[in-house]
C-alpha positions in Angstrom: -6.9 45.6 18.8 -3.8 43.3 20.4 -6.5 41.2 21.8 -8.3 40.1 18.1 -5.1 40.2 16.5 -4.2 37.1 19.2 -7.4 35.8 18.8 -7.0 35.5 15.0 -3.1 34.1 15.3 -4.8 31.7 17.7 -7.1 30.4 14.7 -4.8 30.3 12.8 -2.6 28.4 14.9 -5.5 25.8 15.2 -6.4 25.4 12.3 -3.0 24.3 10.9 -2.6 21.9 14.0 -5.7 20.7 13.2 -5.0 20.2 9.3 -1.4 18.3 10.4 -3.1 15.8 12.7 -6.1 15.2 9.8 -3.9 15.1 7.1 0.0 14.6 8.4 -0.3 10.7 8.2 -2.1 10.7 4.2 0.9 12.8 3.8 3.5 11.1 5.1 2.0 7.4 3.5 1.9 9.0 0.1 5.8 9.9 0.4 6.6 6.1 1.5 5.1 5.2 -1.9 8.5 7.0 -3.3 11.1 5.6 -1.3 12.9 2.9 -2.5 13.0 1.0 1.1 10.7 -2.6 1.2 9.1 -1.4 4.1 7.0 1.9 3.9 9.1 4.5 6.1 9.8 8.4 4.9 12.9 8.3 6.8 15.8 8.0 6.3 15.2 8.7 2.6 17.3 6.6 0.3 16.2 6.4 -3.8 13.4 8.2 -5.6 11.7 5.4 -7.2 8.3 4.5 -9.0 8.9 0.4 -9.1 6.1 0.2 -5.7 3.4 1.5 -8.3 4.1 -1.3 -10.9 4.1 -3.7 -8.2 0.3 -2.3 -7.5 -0.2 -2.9 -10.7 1.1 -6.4 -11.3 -1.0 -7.4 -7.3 -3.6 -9.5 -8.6 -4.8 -9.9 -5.4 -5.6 -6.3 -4.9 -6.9 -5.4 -8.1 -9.5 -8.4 -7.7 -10.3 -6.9 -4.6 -10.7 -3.5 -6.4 -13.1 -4.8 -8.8 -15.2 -6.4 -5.6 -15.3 -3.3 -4.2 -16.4 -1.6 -6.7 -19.4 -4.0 -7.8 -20.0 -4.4 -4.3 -20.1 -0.1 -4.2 -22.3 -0.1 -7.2 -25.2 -2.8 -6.4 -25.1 -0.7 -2.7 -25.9 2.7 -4.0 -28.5 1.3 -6.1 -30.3 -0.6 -3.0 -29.4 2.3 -0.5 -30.5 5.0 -2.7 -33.7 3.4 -3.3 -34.4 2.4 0.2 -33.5 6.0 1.9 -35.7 7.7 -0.9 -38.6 5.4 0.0 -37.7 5.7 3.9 -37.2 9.8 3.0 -40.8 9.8 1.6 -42.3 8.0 4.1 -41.3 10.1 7.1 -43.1 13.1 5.7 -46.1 11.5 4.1 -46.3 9.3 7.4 -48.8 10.2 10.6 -47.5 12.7 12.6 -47.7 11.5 15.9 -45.7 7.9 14.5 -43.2 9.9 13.0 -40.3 9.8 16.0 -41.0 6.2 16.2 -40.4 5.4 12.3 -37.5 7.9 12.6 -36.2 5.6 15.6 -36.5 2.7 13.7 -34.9 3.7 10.2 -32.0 5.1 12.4 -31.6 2.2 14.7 -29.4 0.1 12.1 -26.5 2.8 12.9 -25.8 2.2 16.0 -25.7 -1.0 15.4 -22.4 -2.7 15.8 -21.2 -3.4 11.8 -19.9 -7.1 13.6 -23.7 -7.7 15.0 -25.0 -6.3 11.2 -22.5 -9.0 9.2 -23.2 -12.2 11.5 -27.3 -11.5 11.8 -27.3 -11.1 7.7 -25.1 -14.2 7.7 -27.2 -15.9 9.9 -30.8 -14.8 8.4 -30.0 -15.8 4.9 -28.2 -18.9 5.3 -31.9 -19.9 6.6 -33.8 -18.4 4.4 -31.7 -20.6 1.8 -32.4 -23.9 3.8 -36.2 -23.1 4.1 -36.1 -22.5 0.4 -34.6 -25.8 0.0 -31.7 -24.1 -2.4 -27.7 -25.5 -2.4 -24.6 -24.1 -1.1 -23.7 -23.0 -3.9 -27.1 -21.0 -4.5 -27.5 -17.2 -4.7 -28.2 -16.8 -1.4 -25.2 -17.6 -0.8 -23.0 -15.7 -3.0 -20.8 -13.0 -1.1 -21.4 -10.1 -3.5 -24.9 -11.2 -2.4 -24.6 -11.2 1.1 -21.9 -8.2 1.2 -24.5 -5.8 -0.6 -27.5 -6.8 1.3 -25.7 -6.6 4.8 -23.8 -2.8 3.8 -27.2 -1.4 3.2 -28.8 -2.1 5.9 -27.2 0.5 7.7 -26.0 2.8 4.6 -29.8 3.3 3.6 -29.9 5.0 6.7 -27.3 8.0 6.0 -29.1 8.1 2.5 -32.5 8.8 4.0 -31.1 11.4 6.5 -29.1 13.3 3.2 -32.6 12.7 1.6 -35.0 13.9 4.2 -32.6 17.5 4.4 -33.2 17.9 1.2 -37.0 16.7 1.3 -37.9 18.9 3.7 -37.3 22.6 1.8 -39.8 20.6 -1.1 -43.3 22.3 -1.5 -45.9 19.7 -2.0 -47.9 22.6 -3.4 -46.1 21.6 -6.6 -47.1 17.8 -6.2 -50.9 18.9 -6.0 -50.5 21.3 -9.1 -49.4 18.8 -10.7 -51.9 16.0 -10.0 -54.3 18.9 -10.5 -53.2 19.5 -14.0 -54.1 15.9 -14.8 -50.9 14.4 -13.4 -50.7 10.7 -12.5 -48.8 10.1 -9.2 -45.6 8.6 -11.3 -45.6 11.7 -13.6 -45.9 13.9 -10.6 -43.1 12.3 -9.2 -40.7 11.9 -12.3 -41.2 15.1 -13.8 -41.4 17.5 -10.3 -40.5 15.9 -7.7 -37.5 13.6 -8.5 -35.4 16.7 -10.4 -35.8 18.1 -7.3 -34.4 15.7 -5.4 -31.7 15.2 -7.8 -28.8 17.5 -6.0 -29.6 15.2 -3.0 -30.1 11.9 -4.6 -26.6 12.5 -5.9 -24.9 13.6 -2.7 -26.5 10.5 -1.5 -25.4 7.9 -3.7 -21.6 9.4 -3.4 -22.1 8.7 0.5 -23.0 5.3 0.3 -20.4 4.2 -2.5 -17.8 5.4 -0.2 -19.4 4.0 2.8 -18.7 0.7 0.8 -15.8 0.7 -0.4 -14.3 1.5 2.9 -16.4 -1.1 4.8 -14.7 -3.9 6.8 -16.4 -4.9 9.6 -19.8 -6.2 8.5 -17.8 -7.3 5.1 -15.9 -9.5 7.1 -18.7 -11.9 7.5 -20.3 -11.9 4.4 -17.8 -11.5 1.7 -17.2 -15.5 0.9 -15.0 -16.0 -2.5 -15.3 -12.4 -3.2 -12.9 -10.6 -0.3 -13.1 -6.7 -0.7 -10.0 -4.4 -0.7 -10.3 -3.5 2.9 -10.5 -7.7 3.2 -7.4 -8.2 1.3 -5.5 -5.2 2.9 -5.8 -6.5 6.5 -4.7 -9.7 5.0 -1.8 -8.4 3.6 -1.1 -6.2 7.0 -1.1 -9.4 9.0 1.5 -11.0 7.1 3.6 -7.9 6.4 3.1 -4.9 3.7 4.7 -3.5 1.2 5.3 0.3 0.0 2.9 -0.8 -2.5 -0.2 -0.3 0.3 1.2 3.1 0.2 1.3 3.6 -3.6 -2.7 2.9 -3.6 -2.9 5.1 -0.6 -1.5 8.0 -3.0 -3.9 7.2 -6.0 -7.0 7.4 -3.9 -5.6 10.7 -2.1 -5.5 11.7 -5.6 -8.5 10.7 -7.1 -10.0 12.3 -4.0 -8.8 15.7 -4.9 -9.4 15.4 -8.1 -12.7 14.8 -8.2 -13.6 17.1 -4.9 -11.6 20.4 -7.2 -13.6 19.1 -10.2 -17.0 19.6 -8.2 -15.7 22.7 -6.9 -15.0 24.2 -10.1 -18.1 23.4 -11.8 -20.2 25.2 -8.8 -18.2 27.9 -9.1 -18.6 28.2 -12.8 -22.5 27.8 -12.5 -22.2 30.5 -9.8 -20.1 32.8 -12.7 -22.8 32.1 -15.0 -25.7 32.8 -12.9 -24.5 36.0 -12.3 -23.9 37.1 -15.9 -27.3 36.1 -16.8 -28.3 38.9 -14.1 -26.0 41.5 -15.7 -27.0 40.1 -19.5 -29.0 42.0 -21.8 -32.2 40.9 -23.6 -30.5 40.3 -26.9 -27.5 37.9 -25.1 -30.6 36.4 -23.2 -32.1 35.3 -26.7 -29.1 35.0 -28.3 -27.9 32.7 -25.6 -24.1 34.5 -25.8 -23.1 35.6 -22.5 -20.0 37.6 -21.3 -18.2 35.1 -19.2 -15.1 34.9 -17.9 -12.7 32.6 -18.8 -12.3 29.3 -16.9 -9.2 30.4 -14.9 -10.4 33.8 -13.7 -12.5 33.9 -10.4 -12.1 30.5 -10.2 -9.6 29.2 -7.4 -10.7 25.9 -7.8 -10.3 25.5 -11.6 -6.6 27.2 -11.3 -5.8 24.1 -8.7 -7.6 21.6 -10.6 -5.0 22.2 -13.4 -2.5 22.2 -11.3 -2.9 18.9 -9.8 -3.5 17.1 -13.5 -0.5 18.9 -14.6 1.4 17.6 -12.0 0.0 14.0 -12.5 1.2 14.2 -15.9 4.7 14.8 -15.2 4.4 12.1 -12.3 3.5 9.9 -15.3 6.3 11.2 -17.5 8.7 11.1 -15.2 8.1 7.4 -14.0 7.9 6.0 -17.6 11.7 7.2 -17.9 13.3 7.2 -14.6 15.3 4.6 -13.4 16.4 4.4 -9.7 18.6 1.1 -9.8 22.0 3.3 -10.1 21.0 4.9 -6.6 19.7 1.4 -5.4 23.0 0.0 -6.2 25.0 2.8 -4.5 22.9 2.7 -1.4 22.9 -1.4 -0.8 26.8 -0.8 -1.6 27.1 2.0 1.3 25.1 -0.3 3.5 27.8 -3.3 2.7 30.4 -1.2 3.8 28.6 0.1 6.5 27.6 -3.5 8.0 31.5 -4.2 7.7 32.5 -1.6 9.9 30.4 -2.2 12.9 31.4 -5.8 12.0 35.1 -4.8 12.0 33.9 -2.5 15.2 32.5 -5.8 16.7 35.2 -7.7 17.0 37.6 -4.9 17.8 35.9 -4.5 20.7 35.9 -8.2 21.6 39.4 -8.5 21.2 40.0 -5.4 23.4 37.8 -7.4 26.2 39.8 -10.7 25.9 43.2 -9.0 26.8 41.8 -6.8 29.2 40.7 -10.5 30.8 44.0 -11.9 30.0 45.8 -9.1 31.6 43.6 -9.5 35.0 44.0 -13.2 34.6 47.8 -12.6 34.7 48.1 -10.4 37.4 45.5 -12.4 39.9 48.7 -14.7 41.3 50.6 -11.8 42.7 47.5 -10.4 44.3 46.6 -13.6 45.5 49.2 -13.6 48.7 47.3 -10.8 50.0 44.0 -12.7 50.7 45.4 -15.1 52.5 43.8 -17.9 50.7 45.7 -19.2 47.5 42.4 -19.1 45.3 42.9 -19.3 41.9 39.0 -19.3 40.9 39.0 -16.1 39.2 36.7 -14.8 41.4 38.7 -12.0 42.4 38.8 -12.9 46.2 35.1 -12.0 46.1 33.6 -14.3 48.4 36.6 -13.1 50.5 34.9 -12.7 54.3 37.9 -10.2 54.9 36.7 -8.4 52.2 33.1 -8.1 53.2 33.7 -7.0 57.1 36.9 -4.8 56.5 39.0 -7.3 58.8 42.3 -6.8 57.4 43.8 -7.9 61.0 42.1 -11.1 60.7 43.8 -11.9 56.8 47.2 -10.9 58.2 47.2 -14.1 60.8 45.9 -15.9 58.0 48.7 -15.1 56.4 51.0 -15.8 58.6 49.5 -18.9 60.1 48.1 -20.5 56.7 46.3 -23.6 57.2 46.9 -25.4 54.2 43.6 -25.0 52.6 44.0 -26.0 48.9 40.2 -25.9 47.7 40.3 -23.1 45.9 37.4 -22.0 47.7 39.6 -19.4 49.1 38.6 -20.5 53.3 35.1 -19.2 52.5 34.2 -21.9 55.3 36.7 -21.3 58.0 35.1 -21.2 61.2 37.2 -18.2 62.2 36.4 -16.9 58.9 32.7 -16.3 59.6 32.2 -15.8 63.4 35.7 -13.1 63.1 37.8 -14.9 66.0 40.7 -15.5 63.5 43.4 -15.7 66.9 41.6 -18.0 68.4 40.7 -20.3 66.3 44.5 -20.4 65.0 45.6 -21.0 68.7 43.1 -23.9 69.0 
């Protein structure tokens, strides 16, 4: 019993260090987006302001990389869809015994650097357009162009993997019924197969929009006059960010969970339902009325997805009436006063240094007969060789016998000085 209560405070204990390394920095870059700070820190916290998500709003240069992103996402999942579908079909319809070498060859774009992927697309069509005879300026040569065709070569390869899951619990029984029946191919296709791919085909597209919008390094070569937001956010990170980065952070964080409770909520909902169609009678079958619960009960996910839009509202509220420059104010004011202090500090401390130098400065003559030397270099007596070998003997006939030595090098080259035979150099 003690040893699967540890093991489950053990999992537990995981799974929360687990969840704060995934999701501790999101966290912490969504609350930079409400610090009033220019640069995104958490601490120390000053003013609770909303002015980083108007300055989102009013970068053009990010919302035009937004909107590139987003055609760029769109004309992707339209190409990589089609593609892995085709690719998806193809691998079960294809010989059996060329099947692992298709499969190596539809995968081998994915491990394939995304820097190898953006210069070889770059390279290709740029000749295709001079074989073609066509201008600079030509379509071959537009970015959005070039962006989409080099992002799905590889994300048509994730689709067709999603697809072929899916592909593979299909019974072509139905296909041959169908065709059977009088069927062409296409009707066979749109009217049983493709609903049945639908769940997938959707799964898919999500994938690869996402795949493209977070792109970078294959978009770095292809983009031209139409830079993506990753594009114009390593821009922007190479000449210095803003807590607005960390406002747009925060939307998609919340768009994110927004849409993932939304999903969750409807599968539960179609879960509720399918159960009360098995606990309906035959006059609610026909009648089409079933008991259901309401959309709150036994559903988790709905509860929280009203939670969250509830929340965003009063985010919403809140910033359209709040105004942080009071608390600005009194911080930049606390920061004056503080700056004064450690400049009043400062030069407290300087001045405490210069008499403490004056003072030594003042009381080096009276120390100065005991060296033997008459230096007034401010040395201290350092180079003193009496001081170095511990011959006090030696600075005592000094003393008494000085020499005269006024070069206020303090008889650092005194023969006597450096071999020690003081006495006899003094009786010489």
């Amino acid at each position: 019993m003690k040893n699967f209560t540890f093991m489950r405070l053990s999992l537990w204990v995981y799974l929360g260090v687990f969840f704060a390394y995934l999701l501790g920095p999101l966290v912490i870059m969504s609350a930079t987006a409400f610090n009033s700070p220019s640069f995104p820190r958490m601490t120390p916290w000053e003013c609770l302001t909303f002015e980083w998500f108007s300055a989102l709003f009013r970068d053009e240069r990010i919302l035009n990389g937004i909107w590139n992103s987003i055609l760029v996402g769109a004309g992707t999942v339209v190409l990589s869809v089609a593609m892995g579908l085709a690719g998806a079909l193809m691998l079960t319809q294809i010989w059996p015994k060329l099947r692992a070498t298709y499969y190596t060859i539809i995968i081998a774009p994915i491990l394939i650097p995304g820097v190898v992927l953006g210069i070889s697309t770059l390279v290709f069509w740029d000749r295709i357009n001079r074989m073609l005879g066509l201008g600079a300026d030509s379509w071959l040569s537009n970015g959005l162009f070039l962006t989409i065709i080099g992002q799905s070569t590889f994300i048509a390869s994730y689709c067709m993997l999603v697809l072929v899951a899916r592909l593979q619990r299909y019974d072509i029984a139905l296909t041959e019924a169908a065709l059977d029946l009088g069927a062409t191919h296409a009707q066979a296709f749109r009217k049983v197969l493709l609903p049945f791919m639908r769940p997938a085909i959707a799964s898919a597209a999500v994938l690869a929009f996402l795949a493209s919008f977070e792109n970078y390094n294959t978009t770095t070569f292809t983009f031209g006059e139409y830079p993506t937001l990753t594009i114009e956010l390593a821009q922007k990170v190479r000449y210095g960010i803003t807590p607005a980065i960390s406002a747009l952070a925060f939307i998609i964080v919340v768009l994110t969970v927004f849409a993932a409770l939304a999903n969750e909520a409807s599968i539960r909902r179609k879960e509720l339902v399918a159960a009360a169609r098995k606990k309906a009678t035959v006059e609610e079958l026909e009648s089409g009325k079933l008991r259901l619960p309401g959309f709150l009960s036994s559903n988790a996910a709905a509860v929280a997805l009203v939670v969250v839009a509830c929340a965003t509202v009063a985010v919403v509220g809140t910033a359209s009436v709040y105004s942080p420059q009071q608390c600005i104010a009194d911080v930049q004011e606390q920061k004056r006063l503080e700056t004064e202090e450690r400049i009043q500090e400062l030069r407290r401390q300087r001045e405490l240094r210069r008499q403490q130098q004056q003072e030594q400065g003042g009381t080096a003559p009276q120390t100065a007969p005991s060296t033997g030397s008459g230096s007034s270099s401010g040395f201290g007596g350092v180079f003193n060789p009496g001081n170095l070998s511990g011959e006090e003997d030696a600075g005592a006939e000094a003393e008494q016998e000085p020499q005269g030595n006024n070069s206020g090098f303090g008889n650092v080259f005194d023969p006597g000085a450096l071999s020690g035979d003081g006495e006899d150099s003094s009786g010489n």
